[in-house]
C-alpha positions as CSV (number, residue, x, y, z in Angstrom):
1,X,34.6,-78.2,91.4
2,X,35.7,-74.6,90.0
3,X,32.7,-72.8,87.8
4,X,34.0,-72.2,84.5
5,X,32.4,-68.9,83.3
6,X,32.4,-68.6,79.1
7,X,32.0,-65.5,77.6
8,X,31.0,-65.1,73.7
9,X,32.7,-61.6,72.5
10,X,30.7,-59.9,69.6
11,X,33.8,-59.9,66.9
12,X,31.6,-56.5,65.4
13,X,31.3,-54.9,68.5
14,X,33.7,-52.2,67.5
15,X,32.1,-51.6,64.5
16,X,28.6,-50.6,66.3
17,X,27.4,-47.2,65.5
18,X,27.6,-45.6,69.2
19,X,26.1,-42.2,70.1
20,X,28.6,-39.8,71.0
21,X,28.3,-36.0,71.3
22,X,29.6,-34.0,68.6
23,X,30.2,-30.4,68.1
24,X,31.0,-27.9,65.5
25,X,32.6,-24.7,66.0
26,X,31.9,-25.1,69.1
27,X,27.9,-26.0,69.2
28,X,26.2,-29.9,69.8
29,X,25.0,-31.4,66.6
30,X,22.6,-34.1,67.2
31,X,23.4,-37.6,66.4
32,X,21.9,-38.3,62.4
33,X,19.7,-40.9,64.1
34,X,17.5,-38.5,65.5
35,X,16.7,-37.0,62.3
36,X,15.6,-40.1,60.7
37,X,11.9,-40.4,59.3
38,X,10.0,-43.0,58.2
39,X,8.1,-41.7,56.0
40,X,11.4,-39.9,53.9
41,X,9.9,-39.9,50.0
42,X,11.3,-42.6,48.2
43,X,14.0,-42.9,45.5
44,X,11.1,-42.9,42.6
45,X,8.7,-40.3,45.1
46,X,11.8,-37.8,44.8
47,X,13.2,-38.1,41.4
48,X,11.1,-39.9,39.0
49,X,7.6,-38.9,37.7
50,X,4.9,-41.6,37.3
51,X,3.1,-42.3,33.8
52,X,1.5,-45.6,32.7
53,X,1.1,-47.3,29.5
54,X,-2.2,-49.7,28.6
55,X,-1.5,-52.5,26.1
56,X,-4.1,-54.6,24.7
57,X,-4.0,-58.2,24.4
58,X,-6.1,-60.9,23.6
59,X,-9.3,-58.3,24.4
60,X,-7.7,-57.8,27.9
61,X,-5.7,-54.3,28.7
62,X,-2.4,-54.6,31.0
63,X,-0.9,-51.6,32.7
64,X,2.6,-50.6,33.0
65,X,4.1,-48.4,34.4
66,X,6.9,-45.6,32.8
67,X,8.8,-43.8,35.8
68,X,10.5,-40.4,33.9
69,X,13.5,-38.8,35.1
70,X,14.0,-35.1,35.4
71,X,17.3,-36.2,32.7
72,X,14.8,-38.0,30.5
73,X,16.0,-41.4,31.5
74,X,12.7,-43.4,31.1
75,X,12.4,-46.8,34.0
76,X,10.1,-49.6,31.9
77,X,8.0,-51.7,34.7
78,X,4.6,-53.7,35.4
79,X,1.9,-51.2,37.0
80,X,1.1,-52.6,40.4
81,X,-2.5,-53.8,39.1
82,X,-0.6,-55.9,36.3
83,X,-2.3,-59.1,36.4
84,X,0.9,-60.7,36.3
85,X,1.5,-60.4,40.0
86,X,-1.6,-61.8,40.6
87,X,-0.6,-64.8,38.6
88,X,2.2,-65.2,39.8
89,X,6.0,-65.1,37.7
90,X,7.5,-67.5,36.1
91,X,10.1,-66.2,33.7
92,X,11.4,-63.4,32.1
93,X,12.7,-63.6,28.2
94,X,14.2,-61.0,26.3
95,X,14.4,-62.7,23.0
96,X,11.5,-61.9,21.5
97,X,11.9,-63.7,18.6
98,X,13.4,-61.3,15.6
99,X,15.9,-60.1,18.3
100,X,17.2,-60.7,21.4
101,X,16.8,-57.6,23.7
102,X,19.7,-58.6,25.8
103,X,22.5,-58.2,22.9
104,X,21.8,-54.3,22.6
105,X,24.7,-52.6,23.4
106,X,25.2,-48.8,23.4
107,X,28.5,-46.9,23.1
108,X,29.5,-43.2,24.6
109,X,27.7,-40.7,26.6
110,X,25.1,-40.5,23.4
111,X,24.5,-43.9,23.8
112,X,25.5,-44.8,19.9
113,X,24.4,-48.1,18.7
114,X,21.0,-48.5,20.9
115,X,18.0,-50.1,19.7
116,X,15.0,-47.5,18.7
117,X,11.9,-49.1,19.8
118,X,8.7,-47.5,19.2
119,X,5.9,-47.7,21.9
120,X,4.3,-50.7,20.4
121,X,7.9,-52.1,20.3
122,X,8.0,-55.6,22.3
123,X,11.2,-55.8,25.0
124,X,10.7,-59.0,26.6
125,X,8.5,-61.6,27.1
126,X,6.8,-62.5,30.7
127,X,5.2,-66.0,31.5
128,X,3.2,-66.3,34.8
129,X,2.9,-69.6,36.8
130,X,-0.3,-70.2,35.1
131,X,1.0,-70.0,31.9
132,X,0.1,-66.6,30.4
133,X,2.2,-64.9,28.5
134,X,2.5,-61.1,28.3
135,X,4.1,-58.9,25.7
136,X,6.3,-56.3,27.4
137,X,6.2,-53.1,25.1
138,X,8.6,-50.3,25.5
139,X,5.8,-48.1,26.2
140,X,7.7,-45.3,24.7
141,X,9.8,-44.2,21.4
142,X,13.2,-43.9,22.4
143,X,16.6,-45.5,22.6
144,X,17.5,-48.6,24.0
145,X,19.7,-48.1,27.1
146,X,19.9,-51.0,29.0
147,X,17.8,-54.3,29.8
148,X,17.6,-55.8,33.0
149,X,19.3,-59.0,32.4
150,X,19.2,-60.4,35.5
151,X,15.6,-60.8,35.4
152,X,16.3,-63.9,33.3
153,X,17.7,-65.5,36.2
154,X,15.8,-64.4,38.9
155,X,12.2,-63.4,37.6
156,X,10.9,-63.0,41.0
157,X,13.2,-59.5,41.7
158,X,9.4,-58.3,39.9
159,X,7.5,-59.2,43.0
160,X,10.0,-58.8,45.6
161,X,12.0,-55.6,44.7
162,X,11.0,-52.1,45.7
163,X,9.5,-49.5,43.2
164,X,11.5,-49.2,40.4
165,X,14.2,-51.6,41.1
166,X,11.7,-54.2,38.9
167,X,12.4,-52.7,35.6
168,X,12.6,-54.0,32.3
169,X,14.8,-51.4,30.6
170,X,16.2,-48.1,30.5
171,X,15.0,-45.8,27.4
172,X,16.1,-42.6,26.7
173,X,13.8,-40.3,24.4
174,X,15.0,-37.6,22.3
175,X,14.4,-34.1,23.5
176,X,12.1,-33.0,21.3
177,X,9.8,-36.2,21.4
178,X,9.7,-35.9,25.4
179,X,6.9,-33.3,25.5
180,X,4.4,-35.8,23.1
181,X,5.4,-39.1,25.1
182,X,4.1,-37.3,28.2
183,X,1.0,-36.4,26.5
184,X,0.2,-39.7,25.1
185,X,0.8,-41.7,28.4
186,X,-1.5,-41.4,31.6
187,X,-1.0,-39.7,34.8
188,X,-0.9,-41.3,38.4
189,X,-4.3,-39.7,38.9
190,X,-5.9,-41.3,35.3
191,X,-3.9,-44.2,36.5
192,X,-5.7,-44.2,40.0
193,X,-8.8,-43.6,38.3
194,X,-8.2,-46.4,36.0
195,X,-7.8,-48.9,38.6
196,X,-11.0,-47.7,40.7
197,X,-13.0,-47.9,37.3
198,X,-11.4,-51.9,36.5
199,X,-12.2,-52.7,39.8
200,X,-16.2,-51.7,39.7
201,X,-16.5,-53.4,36.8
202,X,-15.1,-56.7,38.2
203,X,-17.5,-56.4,40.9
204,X,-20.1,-56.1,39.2
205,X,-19.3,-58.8,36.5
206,X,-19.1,-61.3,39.9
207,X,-22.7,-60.1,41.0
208,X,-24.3,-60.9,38.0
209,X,-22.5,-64.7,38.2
210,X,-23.8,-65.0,41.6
C-alpha cells in the first residue's frame, strides 16, 4: 500500500512579515522589529494629560477621570478606582431624562450646534450589576463634541478597553475657560493621593467592624 503524504499550505504564508536586509544609500538599516519596546508610552501617556473630577452622590464621592489634549479636546471617563468597576456594568444610557445625549449633533470645524454642559452637567446614566446607578457629569464646561454611542450596546467596552478608548464623550472648552478648568480639577498626583487616603480609611472602617 503506497503512503499518502498530505500537506496543509498556510494560504497567508506570503503575507508573513520576513526579515530581510535592507539598505539605504548604501548603509544596513535594521529590521523595525528590533527597535520595538515594550514599555513605548501609551497613546494617553504621550498626548493627553490626566485630571480627575469627584462627584458626590448619595454621601459617597466617585472619581472620573478628564484626559486633556494639547488641542483642548477633553476625553470624559470613570477614574480607575470608580466603584463601578468593582460592581460590575450593566448598562450605559445617554438619555438622561430632559435630553437624550446621543441626538447632539455638531456642525463644521467650530463644532456649531453642540450641547454646552456645565461641570455639574449629567451625560449619561451608568447602572452596575448590582443595581447602582451613577450620574455621569461632564466634569467640565464646554461643548458637546461627541458621545460614545456604542456604549449603549456594548457597556462592557468600560471594563475591557484600554485607557481612554472607555470614554463617555468628547468636550471641547473654550480657550479662555481652559486655564480655570485645569485649576479646578485634580492632578494625577492629588488623584494618587486621593486613592491612598480612600483606601486607609476603608481599612480602617473594616478594623473597627472586626
Amino acid at each position: 500500500m503506497s503512503s499518502l503524504t498530505i500537506t496543509h499550505e498556510d494560504p497567508f504564508e506570503q503575507y508573513y512579515f520576513k526579515e530581510e536586509e535592507q539598505q539605504i544609500c548604501g548603509r544596513p538599516v535594521s529590521p523595525i522589529t528590533k527597535n520595538y519596546d515594550e514599555n513605548y508610552p501609551s497613546v494617553v501617556d504621550r498626548f493627553f494629560t490626566r485630571y480627575y473630577y469627584l462627584k458626590t452622590s448619595g454621601g459617597k464621592q466617585a472619581p472620573f477621570q478628564v484626559l486633556y489634549h494639547s488641542n483642548r479636546i477633553c476625553l470624559i471617563c470613570l477614574a480607575p478606582s470608580h466603584p463601578a468597576f468593582a460592581e460590575g456594568i450593566a448598562s450605559v444610557n445617554f438619555d438622561v431624562g430632559n435630553v437624550d445625549r446621543s441626538q447632539n449633533v455638531v456642525k463644521g470645524k467650530a463644532k456649531r450646534g453642540g450641547m454646552v454642559l456645565q461641570a455639574d452637567s449629567t451625560l449619561a446614566l451608568l447602572t452596575t450589576e448590582k443595581g447602582n446607578v451613577y450620574k455621569i457629569p461632564s466634569c467640565i464646561r464646554g461643548k458637546l463634541v461627541e458621545v460614545h454611542t456604542e456604549l449603549i450596546a456594548q457597556p462592557k467596552l468600560l471594563e475591557q478597553a484600554e485607557e481612554g478608548a472607555g470614554y463617555f464623550a468628547i468636550l471641547l472648552p473654550k480657550i479662555e475657560n481652559c486655564d480655570d478648568i485645569k485649576a479646578s480639577l485634580m492632578t494625577h498626583a492629588d488623584y494618587e493621593k486621593y486613592v491612598q487616603e480612600t483606601s486607609n480609611i476603608a481599612v480602617d472602617e473594616a478594623a473597627v467592624a472586626t
